[in-house]
Structure formats: structure tokens, C-alpha cells
N, C-alpha and C positions, 0 to 999 in steps of 0.2 A: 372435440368436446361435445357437439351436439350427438355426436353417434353415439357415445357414453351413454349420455342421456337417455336418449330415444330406445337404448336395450331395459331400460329402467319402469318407462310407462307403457310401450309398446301391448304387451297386454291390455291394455285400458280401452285399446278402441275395440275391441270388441265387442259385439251388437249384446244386450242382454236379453232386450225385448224389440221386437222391430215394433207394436205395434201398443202406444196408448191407450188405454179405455173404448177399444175397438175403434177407434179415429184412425181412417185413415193415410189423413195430414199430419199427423202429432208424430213428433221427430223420436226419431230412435234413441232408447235408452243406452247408457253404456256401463260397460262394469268398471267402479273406481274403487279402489278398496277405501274401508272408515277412515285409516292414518294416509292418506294423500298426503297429506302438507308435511309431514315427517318422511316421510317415502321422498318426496321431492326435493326437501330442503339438503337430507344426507346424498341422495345421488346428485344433485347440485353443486356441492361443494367437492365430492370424488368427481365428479367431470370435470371440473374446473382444476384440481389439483395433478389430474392425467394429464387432461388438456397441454395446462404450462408446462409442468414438468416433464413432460415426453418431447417437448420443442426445445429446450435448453439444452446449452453445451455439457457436456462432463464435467468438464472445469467449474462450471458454477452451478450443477445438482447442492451440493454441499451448502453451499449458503443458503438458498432455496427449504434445504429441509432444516435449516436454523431458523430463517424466519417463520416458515409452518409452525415450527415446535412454537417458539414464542407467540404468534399468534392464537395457536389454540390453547398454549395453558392461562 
């Protein structure tokens, strides 16, 4: 589930600026995009939804994607 994840923000650490207002102590900037929290909250719940469902037997995918359904409508 974390490797899901981590293909989702992985970009983000990326330096924008290494250097603050010519400081140079001042921590490096990074690039996050404006919608983070919507970026993270939908590859959150696909990580999460790979995660269990790729560990589960055959036999019980099926119920798995009944309760999915019911949960998100």
C-alpha cells in the first residue's frame, strides 16, 4: 500500500529552490502542487483499496467489491 502511495507524491520531493532569500540556512523549498490534499486523499484510498484487495483470496474479492460498492455510494 505504501509503494502505491509513494508512486503518487514521489515527485513532490523535489528541490524547487535550494536557496531562501539568499539564506543560506533556510531549508529547501519543495514542489507540491495547489490540490495536495485531493491528490492525497484519492491516491489514499486507491492505495488502500490495492493494498487489501491484492492480499485477499479469490473466493472473497466478491464480497470485498460489494462492500466497496456500498461504502462509496
Amino acid at each position: 500500500m505504501i509503494q502505491v502511495l509513494d508512486t503518487y507524491v514521489k515527485s513532490w520531493s523535489e528541490v524547487e529552490e535550494n536557496k531562501r532569500n539568499d539564506d543560506p540556512d533556510a531549508p529547501p523549498i519543495y514542489k507540491t502542487p495547489k490540490d495536495a490534499e485531493d491528490i492525497m486523499y484519492n491516491a489514499l484510498v486507491y492505495s488502500l483499496i490495492w493494498g487489501i484487495g491484492a492480499q485477499i483470496e479469490e473466493t472473497t474479492r466478491a464480497k470485498f467489491d460489494n462492500f466497496l460498492k456500498e461504502l462509496l455510494m
